[in-house]
FIVEXTOR-646890 format. One line per 2 residues: number of its first residue (from 1); their letters; for each residue x, z, y of N, C-alpha, C, CB. Coordinates in steps of 0.05 Angstrom, whole numbers, always signed. Glycine has a CB too. Layout:
BEGIN
NUM) A) X Z Y X Z Y X Z Y X Z Y | ...
***
This chain:
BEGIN
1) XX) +2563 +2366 +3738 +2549 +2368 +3764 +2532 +2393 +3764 +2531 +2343 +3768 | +2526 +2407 +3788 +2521 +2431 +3797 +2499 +2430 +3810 +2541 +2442 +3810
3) XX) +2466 +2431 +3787 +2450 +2417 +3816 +2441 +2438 +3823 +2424 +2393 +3815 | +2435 +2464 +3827 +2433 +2485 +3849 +2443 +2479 +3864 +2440 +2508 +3848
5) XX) +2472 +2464 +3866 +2483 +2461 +3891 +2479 +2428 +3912 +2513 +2467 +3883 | +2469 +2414 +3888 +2470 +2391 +3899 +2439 +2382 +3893 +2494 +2373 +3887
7) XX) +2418 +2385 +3892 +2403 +2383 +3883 +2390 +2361 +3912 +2393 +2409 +3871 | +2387 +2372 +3928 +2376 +2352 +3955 +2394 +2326 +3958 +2378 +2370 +3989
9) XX) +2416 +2321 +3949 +2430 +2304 +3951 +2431 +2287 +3928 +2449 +2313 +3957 | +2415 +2283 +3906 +2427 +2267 +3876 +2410 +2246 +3891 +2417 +2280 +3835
11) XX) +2432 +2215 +3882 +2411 +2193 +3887 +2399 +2192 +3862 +2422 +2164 +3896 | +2391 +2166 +3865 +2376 +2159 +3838 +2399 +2147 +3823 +2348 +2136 +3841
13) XX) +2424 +2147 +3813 +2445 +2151 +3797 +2450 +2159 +3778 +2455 +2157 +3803 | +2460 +2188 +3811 +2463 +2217 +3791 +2440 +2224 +3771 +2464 +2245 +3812
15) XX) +2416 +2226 +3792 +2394 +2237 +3773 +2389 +2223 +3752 +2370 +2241 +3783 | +2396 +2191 +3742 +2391 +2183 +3711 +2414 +2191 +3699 +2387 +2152 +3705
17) XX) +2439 +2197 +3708 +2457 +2203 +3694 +2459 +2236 +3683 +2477 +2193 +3709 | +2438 +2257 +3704 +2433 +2280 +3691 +2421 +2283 +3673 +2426 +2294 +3700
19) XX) +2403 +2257 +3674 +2370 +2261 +3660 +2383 +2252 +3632 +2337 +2236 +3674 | +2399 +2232 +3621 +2406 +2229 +3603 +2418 +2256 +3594 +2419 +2209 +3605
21) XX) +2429 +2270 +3610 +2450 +2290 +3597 +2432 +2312 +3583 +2471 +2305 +3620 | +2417 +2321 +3606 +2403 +2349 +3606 +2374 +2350 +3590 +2397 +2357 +3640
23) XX) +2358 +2332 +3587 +2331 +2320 +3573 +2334 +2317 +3547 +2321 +2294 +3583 | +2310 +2320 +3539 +2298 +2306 +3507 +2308 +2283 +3513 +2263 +2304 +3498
25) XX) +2334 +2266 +3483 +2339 +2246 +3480 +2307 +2230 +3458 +2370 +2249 +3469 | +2290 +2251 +3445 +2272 +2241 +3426 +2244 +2262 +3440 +2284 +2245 +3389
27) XX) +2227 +2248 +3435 +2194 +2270 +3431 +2196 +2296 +3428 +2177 +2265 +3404 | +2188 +2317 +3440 +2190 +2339 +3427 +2167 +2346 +3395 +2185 +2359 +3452
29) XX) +2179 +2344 +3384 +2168 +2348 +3357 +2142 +2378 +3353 +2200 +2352 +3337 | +2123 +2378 +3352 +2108 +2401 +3338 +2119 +2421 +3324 +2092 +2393 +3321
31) XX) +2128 +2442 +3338 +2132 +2475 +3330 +2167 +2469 +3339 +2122 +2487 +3285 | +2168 +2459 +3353 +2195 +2458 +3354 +2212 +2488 +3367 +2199 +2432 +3373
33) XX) +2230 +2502 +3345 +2243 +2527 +3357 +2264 +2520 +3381 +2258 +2544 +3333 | +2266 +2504 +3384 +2290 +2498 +3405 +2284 +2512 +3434 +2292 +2463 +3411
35) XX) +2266 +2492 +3441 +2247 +2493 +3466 +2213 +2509 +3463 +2242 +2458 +3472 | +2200 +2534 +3469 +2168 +2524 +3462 +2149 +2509 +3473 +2153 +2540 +3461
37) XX) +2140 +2506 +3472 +2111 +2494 +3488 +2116 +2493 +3515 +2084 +2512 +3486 | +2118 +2484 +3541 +2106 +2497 +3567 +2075 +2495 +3565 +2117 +2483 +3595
39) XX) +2073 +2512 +3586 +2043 +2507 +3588 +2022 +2520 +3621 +2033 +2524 +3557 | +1999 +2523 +3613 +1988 +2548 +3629 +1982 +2566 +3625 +1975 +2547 +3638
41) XX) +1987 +2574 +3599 +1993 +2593 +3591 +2021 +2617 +3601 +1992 +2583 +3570 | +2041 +2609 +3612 +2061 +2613 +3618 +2062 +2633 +3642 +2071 +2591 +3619
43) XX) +2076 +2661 +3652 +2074 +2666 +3667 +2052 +2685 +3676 +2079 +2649 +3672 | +2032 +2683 +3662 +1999 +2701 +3667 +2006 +2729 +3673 +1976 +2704 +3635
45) XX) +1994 +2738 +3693 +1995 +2775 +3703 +1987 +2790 +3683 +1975 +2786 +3728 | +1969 +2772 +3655 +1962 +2785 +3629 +1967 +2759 +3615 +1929 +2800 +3625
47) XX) +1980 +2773 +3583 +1981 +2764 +3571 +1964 +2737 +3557 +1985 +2780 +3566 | +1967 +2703 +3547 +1954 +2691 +3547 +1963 +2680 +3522 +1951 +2680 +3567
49) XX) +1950 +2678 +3501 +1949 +2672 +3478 +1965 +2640 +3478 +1918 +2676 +3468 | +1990 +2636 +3463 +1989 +2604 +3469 +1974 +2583 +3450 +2019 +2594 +3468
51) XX) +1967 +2558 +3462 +1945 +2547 +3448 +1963 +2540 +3422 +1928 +2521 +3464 | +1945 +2531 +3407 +1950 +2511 +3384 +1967 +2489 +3385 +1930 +2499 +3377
53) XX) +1994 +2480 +3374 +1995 +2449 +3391 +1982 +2429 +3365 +2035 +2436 +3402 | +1975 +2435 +3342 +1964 +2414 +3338 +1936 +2406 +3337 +1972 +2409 +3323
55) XX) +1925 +2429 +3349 +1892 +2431 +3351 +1883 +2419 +3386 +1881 +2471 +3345 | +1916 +2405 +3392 +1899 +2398 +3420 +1901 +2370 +3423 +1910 +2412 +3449
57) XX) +1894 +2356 +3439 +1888 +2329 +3444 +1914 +2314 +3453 +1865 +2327 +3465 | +1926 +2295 +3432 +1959 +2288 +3445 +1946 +2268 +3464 +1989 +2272 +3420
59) XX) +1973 +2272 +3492 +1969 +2253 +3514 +1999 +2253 +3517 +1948 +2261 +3542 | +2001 +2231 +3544 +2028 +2230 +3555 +2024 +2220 +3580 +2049 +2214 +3540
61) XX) +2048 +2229 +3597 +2048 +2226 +3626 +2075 +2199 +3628 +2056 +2260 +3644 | +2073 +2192 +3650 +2101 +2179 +3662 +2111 +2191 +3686 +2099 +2149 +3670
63) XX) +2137 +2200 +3680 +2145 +2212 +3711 +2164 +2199 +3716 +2152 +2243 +3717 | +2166 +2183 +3742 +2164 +2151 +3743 +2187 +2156 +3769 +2125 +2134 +3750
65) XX) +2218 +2159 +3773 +2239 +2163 +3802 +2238 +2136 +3806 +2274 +2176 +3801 | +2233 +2138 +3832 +2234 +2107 +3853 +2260 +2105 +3864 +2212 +2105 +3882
67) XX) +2276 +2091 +3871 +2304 +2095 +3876 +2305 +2083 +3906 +2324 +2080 +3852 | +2299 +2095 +3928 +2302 +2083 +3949 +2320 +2088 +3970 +2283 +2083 +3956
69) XX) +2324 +2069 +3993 +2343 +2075 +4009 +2350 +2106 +4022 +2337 +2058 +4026 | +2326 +2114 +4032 +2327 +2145 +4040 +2334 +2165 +4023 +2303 +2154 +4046
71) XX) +2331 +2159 +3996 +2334 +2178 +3977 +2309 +2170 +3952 +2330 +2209 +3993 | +2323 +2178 +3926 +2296 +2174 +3907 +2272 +2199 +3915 +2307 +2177 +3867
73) XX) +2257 +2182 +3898 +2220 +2196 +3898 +2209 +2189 +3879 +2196 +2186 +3922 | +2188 +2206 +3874 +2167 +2205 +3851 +2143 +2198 +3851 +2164 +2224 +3841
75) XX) +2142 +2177 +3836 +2113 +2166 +3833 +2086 +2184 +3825 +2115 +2145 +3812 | +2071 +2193 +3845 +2043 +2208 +3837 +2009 +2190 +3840 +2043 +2237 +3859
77) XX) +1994 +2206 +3828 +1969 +2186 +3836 +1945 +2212 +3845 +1955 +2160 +3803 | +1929 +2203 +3863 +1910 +2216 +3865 +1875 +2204 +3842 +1910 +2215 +3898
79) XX) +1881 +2221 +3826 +1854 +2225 +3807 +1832 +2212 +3818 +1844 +2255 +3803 | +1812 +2189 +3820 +1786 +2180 +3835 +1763 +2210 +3827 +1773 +2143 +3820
81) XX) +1757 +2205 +3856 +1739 +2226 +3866 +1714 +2229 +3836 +1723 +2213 +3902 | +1709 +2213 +3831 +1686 +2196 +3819 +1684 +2215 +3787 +1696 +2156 +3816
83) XX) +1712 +2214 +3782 +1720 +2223 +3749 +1704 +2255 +3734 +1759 +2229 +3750 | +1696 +2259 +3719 +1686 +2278 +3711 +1699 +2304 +3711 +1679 +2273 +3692
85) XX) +1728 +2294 +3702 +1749 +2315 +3697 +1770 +2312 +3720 +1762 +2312 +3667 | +1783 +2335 +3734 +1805 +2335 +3744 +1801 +2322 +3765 +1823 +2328 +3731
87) XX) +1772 +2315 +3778 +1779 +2294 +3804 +1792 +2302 +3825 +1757 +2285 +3816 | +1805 +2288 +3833 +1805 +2279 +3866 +1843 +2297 +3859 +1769 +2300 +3899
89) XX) +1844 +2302 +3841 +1875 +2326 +3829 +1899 +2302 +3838 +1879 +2336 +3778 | +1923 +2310 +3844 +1952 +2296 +3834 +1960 +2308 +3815 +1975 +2295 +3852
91) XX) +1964 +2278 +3801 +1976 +2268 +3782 +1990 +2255 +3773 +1970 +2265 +3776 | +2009 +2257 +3748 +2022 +2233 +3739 +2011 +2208 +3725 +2039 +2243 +3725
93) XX) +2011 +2189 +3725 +2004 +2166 +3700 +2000 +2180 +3681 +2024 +2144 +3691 | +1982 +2168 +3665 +1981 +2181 +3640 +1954 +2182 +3623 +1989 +2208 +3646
95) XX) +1953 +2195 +3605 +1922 +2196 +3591 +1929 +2199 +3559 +1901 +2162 +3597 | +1908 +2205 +3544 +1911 +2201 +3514 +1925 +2182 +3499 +1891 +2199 +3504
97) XX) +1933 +2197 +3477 +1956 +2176 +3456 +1930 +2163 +3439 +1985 +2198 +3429 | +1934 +2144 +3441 +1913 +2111 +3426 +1938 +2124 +3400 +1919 +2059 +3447
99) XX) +1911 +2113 +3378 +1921 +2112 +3346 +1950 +2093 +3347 +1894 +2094 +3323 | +1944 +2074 +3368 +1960 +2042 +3355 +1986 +2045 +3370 +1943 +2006 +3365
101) XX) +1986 +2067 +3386 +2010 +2070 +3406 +2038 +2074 +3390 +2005 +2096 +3426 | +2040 +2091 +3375 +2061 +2096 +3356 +2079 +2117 +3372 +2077 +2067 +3348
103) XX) +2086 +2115 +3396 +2099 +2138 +3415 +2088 +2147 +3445 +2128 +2127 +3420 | +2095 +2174 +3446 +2091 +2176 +3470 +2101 +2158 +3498 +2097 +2196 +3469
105) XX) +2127 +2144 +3493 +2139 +2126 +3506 +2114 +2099 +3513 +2165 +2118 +3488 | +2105 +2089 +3494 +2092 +2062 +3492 +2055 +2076 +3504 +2095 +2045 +3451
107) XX) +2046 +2104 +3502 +2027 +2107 +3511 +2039 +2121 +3547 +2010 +2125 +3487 | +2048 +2127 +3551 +2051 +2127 +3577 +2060 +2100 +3597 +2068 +2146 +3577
109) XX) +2063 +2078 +3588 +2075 +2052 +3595 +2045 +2037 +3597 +2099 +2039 +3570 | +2027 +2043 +3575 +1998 +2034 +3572 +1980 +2042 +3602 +1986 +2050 +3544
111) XX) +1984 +2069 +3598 +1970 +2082 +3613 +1986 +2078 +3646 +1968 +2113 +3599 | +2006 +2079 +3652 +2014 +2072 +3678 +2001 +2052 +3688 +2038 +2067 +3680
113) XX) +2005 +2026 +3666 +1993 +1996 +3673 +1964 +1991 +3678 +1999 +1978 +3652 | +1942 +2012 +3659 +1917 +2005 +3665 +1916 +2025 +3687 +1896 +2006 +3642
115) XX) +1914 +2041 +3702 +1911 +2059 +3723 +1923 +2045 +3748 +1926 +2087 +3716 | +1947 +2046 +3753 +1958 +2026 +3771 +1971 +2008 +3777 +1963 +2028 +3779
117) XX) +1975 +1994 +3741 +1980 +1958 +3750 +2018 +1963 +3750 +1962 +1944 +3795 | +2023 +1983 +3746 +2057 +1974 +3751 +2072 +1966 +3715 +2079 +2012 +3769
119) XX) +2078 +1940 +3721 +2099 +1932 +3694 +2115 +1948 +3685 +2116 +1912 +3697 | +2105 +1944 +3657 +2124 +1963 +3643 +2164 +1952 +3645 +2110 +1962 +3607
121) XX) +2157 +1923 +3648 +2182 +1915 +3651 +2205 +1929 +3669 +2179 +1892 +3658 | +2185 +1936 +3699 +2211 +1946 +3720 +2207 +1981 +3706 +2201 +1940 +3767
123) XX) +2202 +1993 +3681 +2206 +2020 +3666 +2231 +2021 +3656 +2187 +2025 +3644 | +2245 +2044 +3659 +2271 +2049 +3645 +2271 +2069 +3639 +2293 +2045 +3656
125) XX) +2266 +2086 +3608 +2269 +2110 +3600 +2287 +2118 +3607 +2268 +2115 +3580 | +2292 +2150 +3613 +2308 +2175 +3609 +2319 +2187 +3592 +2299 +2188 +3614
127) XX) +2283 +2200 +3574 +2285 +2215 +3569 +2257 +2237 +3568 +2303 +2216 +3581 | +2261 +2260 +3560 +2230 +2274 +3561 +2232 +2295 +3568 +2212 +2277 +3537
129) XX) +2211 +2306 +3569 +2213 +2346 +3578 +2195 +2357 +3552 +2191 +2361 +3617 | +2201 +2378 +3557 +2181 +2404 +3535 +2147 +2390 +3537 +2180 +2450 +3557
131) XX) +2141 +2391 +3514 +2108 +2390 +3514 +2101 +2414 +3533 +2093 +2394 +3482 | +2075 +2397 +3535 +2061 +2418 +3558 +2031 +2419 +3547 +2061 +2403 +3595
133) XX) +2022 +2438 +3552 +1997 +2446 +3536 +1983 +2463 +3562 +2004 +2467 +3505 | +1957 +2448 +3559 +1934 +2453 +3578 +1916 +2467 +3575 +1924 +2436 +3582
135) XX) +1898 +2486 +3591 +1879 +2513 +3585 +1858 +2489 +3583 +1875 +2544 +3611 | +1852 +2458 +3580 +1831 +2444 +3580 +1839 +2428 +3552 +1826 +2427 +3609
137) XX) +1858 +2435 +3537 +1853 +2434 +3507 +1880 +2402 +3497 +1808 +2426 +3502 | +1897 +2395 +3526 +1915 +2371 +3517 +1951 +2384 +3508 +1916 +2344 +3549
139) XX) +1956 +2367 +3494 +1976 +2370 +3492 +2002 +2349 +3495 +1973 +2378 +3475 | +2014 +2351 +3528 +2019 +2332 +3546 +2049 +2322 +3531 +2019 +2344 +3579
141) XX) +2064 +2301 +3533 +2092 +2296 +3533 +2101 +2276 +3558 +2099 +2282 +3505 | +2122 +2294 +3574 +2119 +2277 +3595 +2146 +2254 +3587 +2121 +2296 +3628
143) XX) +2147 +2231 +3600 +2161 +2214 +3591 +2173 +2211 +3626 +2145 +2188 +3571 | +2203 +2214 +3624 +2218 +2211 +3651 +2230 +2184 +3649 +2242 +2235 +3655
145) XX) +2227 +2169 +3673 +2243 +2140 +3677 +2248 +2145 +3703 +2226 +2109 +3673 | +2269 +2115 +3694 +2273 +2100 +3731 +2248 +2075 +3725 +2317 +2079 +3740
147) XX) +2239 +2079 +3762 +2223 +2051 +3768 +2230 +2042 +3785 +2198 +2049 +3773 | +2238 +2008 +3775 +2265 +1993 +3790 +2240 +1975 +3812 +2292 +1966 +3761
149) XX) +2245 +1986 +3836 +2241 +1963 +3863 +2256 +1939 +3857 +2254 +1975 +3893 | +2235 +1916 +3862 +2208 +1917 +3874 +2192 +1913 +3854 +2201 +1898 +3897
151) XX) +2166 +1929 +3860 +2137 +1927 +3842 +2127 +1929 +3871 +2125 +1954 +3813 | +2104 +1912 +3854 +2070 +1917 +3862 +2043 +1937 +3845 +2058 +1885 +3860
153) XX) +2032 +1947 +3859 +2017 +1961 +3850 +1980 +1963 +3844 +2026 +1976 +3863 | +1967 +1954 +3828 +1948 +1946 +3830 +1928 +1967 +3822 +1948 +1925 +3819
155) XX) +1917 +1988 +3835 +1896 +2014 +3836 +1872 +2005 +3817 +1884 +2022 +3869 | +1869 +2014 +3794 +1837 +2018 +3779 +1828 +2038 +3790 +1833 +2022 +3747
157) XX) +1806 +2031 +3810 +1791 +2054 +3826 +1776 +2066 +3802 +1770 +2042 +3853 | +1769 +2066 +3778 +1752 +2083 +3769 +1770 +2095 +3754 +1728 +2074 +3757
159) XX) +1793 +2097 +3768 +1813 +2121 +3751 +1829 +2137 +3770 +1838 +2105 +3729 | +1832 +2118 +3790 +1853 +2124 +3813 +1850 +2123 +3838 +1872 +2112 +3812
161) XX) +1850 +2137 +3856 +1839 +2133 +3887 +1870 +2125 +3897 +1823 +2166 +3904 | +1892 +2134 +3888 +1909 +2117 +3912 +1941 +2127 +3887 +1906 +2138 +3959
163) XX) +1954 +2113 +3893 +1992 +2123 +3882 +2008 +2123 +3912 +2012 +2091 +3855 | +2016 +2145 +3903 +2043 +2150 +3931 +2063 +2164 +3921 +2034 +2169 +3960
165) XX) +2084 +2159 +3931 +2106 +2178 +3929 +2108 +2196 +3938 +2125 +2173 +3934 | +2130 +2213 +3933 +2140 +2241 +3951 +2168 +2245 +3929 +2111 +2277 +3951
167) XX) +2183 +2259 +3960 +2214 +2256 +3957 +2224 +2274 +3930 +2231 +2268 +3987 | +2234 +2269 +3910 +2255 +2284 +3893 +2267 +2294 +3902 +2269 +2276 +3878
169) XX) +2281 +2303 +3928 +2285 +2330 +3939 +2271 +2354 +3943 +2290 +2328 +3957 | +2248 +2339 +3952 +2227 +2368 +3959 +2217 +2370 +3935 +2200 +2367 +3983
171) XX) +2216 +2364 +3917 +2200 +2371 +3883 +2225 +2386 +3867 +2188 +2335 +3860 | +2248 +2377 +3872 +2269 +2392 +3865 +2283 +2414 +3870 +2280 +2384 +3867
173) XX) +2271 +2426 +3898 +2280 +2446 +3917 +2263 +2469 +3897 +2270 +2440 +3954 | +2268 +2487 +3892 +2264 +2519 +3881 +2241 +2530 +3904 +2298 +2541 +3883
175) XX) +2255 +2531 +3929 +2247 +2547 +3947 +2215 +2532 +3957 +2271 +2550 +3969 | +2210 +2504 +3939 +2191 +2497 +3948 +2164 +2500 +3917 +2201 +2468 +3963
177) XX) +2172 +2519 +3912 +2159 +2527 +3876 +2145 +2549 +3888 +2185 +2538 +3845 | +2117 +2548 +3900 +2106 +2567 +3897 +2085 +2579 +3876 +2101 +2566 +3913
179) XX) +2091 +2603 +3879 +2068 +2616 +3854 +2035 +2618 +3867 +2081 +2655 +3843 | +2017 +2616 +3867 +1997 +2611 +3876 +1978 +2617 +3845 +1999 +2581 +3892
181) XX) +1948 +2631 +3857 +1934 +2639 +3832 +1908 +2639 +3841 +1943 +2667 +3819 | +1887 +2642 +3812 +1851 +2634 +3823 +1839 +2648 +3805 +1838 +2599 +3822
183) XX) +1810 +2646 +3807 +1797 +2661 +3776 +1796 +2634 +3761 +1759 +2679 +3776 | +1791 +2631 +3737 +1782 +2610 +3722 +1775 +2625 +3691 +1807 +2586 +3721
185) XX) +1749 +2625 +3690 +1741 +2637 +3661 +1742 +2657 +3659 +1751 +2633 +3641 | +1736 +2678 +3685 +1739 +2702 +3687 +1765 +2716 +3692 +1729 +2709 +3668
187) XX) +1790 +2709 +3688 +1805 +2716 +3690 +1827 +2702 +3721 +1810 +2714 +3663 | +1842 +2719 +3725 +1863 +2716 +3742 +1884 +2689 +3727 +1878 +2749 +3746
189) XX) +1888 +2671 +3738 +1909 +2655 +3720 +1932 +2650 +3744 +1894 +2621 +3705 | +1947 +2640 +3742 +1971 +2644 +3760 +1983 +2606 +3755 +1999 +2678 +3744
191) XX) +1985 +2601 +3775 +2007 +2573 +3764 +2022 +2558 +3794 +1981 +2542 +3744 | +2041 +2535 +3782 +2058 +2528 +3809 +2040 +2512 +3828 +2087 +2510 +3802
193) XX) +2047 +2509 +3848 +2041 +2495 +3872 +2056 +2483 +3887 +2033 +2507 +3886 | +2061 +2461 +3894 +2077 +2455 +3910 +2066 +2425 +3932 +2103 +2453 +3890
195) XX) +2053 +2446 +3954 +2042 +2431 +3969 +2061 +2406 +3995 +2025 +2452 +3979 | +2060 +2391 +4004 +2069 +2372 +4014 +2061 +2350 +4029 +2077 +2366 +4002
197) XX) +2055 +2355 +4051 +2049 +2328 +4078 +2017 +2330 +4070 +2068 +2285 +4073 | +2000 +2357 +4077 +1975 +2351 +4069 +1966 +2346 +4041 +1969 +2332 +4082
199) XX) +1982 +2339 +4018 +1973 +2340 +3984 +1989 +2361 +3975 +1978 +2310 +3964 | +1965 +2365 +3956 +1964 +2391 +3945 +1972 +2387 +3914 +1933 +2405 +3950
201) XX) +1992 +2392 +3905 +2013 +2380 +3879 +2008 +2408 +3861 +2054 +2372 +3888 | +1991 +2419 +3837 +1991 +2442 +3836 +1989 +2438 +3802 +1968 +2458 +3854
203) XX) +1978 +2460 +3788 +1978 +2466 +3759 +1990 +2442 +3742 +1948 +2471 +3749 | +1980 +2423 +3718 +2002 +2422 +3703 +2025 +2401 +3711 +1993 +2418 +3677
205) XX) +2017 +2389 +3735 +2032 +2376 +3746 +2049 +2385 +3760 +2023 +2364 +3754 | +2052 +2405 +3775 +2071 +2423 +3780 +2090 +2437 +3765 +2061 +2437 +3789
207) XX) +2063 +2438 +3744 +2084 +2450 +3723 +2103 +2437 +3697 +2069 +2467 +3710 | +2094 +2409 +3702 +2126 +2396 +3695 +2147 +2390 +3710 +2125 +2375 +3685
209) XX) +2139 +2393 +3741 +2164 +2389 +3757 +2175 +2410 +3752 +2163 +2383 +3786 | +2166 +2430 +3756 +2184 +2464 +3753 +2196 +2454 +3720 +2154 +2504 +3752
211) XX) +2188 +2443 +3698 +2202 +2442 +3679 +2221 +2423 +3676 +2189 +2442 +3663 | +2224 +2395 +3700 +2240 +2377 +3708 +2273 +2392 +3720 +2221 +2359 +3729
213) XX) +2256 +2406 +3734 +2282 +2432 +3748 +2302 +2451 +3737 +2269 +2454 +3760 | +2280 +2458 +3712 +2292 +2475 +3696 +2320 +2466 +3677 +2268 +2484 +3680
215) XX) +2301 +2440 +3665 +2316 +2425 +3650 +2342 +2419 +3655 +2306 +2405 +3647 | +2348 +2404 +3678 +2365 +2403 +3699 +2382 +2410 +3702 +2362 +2407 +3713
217) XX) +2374 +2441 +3715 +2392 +2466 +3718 +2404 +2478 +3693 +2377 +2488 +3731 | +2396 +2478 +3670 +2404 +2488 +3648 +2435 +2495 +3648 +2397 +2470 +3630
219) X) +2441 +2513 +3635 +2470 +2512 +3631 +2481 +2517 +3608 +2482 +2526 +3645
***
């Protein structure tokens, strides 16, 4: 399959049947030469030192395809206003790896459930992307599934102001990858954006969809 060419069109099928193909069948492992790091580091108008990966804080995300009649979509959350770090941001599920977790798989399943209540049961791994490493010191593993309709969703407001979807077409589309840039720490930093119906989908969350894409497209 040819997804430059078909990319607005994969149901939620195709796309588990790419995601098996094209993805991490295991964790990306520490120093791995295969793949490096992504990060925000990546891309800078000046050069940016890449962090450490084992001097940073392991976490994991869930990036969570809804398989619906119109077409699949991706599960995001908006950050509660309230939070110290990252508020009010979109986001994926997610948070720090607990000692007792044993995988990134079983800490992103944790973390989906206490944030917004969705069973791990209706979860069906993929697969993974490149670690992702953060200028705020984490070192992300995103974990790709299907999430099988129907669920209910139950919001911990002191984590989460709301979960919504948005279409895996438009997160898949290239032409909708913008480069967008700010000061932060004195410097010029540069990272993706990919805004949509009024939310604003930007840095490292963007920047695993752009690495969802990449993956993908690979050849």
């Amino acid at each position: 399959m040819n997804l430059s060419e078909s990319a607005l069109d994969l149901s939620a099928e195709a796309f588990a049947a790419l995601a098996r193909q094209r993805l991490r069948s295991e964790p990306p492992r520490f120093g791995d030469v295969i793949a490096r790091p992504r990060g925000d580091h990546d891309n800078q108008p000046s050069p940016v030192p890449v962090p450490d990966e084992r001097r940073a804080v392991p976490a994991a995300v869930l990036i969570g395809i809804v398989p619906r009649p119109q077409g699949p979509t991706v599960l995001l959350t908006q950050r509660a206003a309230a939070l110290r770090n990252h508020s009010a941001q979109i986001a994926f599920p997610g948070g720090r790896v607990d000692a007792v977790d044993g995988s990134p798989v079983v800490t992103a399943l944790r973390e989906t459930e206490e944030e917004i209540g969705l069973a791990r049961e209706r979860i069906r791994t993929l697969g993974f992307l490149d670690a992702y490493l953060t200028g705020t010191g984490y070192r992300i593993v995103p974990v790709v599934a299907l999430v099988e309709p129907p669920f209910a969703l139950t919001i911990n407001p002191h984590e989460v102001d709301e979960a919504f979807e948005t279409p895996l077409s438009f997160l898949l589309d290239p032409a909708n990858h913008k480069r967008e840039g700010r000061q932060w720490k004195g410097q010029f930093r540069t990272y993706y954006a990919m805004p949509f119906e009024g939310r604003y989908i930007w840095g490292a969350t963007a920047g695993m969809i752009r690495n969802l894409y990449e993956r993908l497209t690979a050849v």
